[in-house]
C-alpha positions in Angstrom: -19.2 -20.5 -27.1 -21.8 -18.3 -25.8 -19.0 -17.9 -22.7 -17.0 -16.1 -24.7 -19.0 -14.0 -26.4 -20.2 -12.3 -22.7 -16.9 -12.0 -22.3 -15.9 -10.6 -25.2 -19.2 -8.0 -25.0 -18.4 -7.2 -21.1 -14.7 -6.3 -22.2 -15.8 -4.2 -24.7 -18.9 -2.7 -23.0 -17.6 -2.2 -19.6 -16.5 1.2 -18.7 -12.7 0.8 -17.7 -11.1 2.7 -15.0 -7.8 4.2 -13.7 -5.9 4.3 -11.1 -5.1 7.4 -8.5 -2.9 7.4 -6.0 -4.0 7.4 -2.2 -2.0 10.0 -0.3 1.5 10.5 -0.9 4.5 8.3 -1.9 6.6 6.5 1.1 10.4 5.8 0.8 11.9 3.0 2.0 15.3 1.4 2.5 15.5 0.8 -1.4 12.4 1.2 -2.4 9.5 3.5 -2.9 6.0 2.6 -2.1 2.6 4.1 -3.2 -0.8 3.2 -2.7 -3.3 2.7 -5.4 -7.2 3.4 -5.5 -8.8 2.1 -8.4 -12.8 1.7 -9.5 -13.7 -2.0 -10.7 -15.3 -1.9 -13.8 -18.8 -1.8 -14.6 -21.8 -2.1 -17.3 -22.9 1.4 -18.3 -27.0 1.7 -17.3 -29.4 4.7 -17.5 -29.9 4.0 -13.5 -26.3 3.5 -12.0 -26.4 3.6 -8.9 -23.1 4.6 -7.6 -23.6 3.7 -4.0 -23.1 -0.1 -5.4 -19.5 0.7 -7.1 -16.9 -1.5 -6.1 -13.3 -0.2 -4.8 -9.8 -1.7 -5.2 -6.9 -0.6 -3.3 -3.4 -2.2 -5.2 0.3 -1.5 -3.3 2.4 -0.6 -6.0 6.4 -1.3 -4.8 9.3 0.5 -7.1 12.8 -0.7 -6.4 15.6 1.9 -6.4 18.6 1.1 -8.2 22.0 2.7 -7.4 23.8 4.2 -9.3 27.2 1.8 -9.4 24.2 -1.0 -10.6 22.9 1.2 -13.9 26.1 2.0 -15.7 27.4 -0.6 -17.9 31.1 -2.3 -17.3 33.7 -0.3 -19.2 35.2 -2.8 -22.5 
């Protein structure tokens, strides 16, 4: 029980971040690709030190569809 209740007080304590994309957008053969730099989360302290923050980098893929594939069969 007392598990979830650090969890429940880091999820709503934590400061939450967002991500921001790491240089520009690459297109490939169907697809477009971007790279994603995000911050982890972290406890909110009088004496943060942000030397210690932790970094994620997350490849986000987005297919292309064609056009013939997003219009709907005539009835």
């Amino acid at each position: 029980m007392l598990w979830v209740v650090a969890l429940t007080a880091w999820h709503f304590a934590s400061i939450k971040s967002t991500g921001i994309p790491l240089g520009p957008a690459v297109r490939l053969p169907g697809h477009i690709g971007q790279i994603i730099h995000t911050t982890e989360r972290y406890l909110p302290t009088l004496h943060r030190n942000p030397d210690k923050d932790r970094y994620r980098l997350h490849l986000l893929v987005m297919r292309l569809i064609a056009e013939r594939q997003k219009r709907c069969p005539a009835m």
